[in-house]
ZATOR-331240 format. One record per residue (C-alpha): x, y, z. Coordinates in steps of 0.1 Angstrom, whole numbers, plus 5000, padded with zeros to 4 digits. Layout:
N
XYZ ...
end
This chain:
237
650122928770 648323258775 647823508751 650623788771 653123498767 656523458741 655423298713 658122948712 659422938679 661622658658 663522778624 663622508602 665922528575 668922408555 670622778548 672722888576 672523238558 668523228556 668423088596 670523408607 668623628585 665423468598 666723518636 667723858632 664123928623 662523688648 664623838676 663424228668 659524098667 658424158704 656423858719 658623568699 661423408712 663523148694 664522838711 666322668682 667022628645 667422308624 668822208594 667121888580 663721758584 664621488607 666321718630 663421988628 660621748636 662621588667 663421938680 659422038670 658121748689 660521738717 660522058729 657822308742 657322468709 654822668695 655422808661 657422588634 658622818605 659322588580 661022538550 659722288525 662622188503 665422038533 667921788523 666721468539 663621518532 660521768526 658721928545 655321808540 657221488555 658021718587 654321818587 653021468583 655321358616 654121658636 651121588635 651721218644 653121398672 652121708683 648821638667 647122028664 648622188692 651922328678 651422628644 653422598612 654022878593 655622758558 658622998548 659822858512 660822888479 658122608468 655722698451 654322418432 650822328437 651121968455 653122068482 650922378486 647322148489 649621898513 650322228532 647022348533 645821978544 648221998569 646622298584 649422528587 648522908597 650423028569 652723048536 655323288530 657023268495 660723298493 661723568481 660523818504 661024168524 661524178560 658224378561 656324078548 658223868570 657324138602 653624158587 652823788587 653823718616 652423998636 649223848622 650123538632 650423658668 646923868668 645223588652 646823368681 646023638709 642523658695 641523268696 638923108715 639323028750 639622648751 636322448758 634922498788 635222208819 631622098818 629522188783 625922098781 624621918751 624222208731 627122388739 628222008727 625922018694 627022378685 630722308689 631021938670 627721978642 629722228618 632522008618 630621658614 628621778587 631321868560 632821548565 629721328553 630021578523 633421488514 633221128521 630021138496 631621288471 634621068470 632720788449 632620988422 635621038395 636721268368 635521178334 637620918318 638820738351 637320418357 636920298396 638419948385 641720088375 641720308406 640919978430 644619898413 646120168418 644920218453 646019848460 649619938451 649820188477 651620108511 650520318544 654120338556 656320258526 656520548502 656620478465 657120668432 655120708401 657220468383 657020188413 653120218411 652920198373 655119908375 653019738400 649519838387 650419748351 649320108343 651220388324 653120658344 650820938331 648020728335 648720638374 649920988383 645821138368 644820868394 646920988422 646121308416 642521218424 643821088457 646021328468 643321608459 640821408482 643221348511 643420968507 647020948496 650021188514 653021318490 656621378503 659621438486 663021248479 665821408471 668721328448 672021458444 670721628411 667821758393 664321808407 663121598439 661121278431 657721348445 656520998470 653120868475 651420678506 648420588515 647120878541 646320778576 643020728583 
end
């Protein structure tokens, strides 16, 4: 897409009073054009992948399921090449990090103006206009050294630092708990206390420790009543 063209955009969410609120906006925004609207995270991410889209704006709590869940299949997907902006009333601070790791281009908290609404995504669209061209046809090796060393060498940071643990956490009990997580097959706190042998508060400091190093993905499942219970998986590697 080049930078003069309509900006494809998805609205994801479960309130039909929200969506038309959303679309009335969207629609007076010159250089977007919506080409549909979903109300569950199944249907979202089908629509998201399916179609040529390329700006989600996303709702995080939908009634199937979350959408860090939506993000997480995207980017099975879609991998990088379709934008996220998160438009929600969540505002805890695991499904913000699992946004974040999910590199979406922004987060909008519910409730909000229709100036904030005009104002983020106006800088959405300069950012967008303002982007790199993509990488030229043929790149010698140090066009090839510039572009891939200040990515590479982050990494080996990260990965370094991921031997070490908080104070009071022992690696043996994380081995455990690590071993009761499934790559496909969600589970809850109380399914991985009950298979590590471990308390609940005790397993949820260690997952913390995951989640907050990107080896273990969180999603959402939601119940008829009270809060969501909050799923964990081993991340894809």
């Amino acid at each position: 897409m080049t930078p003069d063209a309509e900006i494809r955009t998805v609205i994801v969410d479960d309130d039909p009073a929200v969506v038309r609120l959303h679309t009335a906006y969207l629609e007076a925004l010159p250089g977007f054009r919506l080409v549909g609207t979903a109300r569950t995270g199944a249907a979202g991410a089908a629509l998201a992948a399916g179609t040529d889209v390329d700006l989600v704006l996303l709702d995080m709590n939908l009634p199937d399921f979350s959408g860090v869940e939506v993000l997480h299949r995207l980017r099975l997907v879609r991998e990088w090449d379709v934008d996220v902006v998160v438009i929600s009333s969540a505002r805890d601070t695991l499904t913000i990090r699992q946004a974040a790791a999910a590199h979406v281009v922004g987060y909008l908290a519910k409730p909000f103006t229709r100036e904030a609404f005009v104002r983020r995504l106006e800088e959405y669209r300069r950012g967008r206009a303002d982007r790199p061209a993509e990488v030229p046809v043929s790149m010698g090796q140090g066009d090839i050294d510039r572009l891939v060393s200040p990515v590479t060498s982050p990494v080996r940071t990260v990965v370094a630092s991921e031997t070490l643990l908080p104070k009071g956490l022992a690696e043996s009990t994380m081995h455990i708990i690590r071993g009761a997580l499934h790559p496909v097959t969600p589970a809850s706190a109380k399914d991985i206390a009950a298979a590590s042998g471990a308390s609940r508060a005790t397993v949820r400091r260690y997952l913390d420790v995951l989640v907050a190093r990107g080896e273990v993905d969180i999603s959402h499942r939601f119940g008829a009543r009270g809060r969501p219970e909050v799923l964990y998986r081993l991340a894809a590697r």
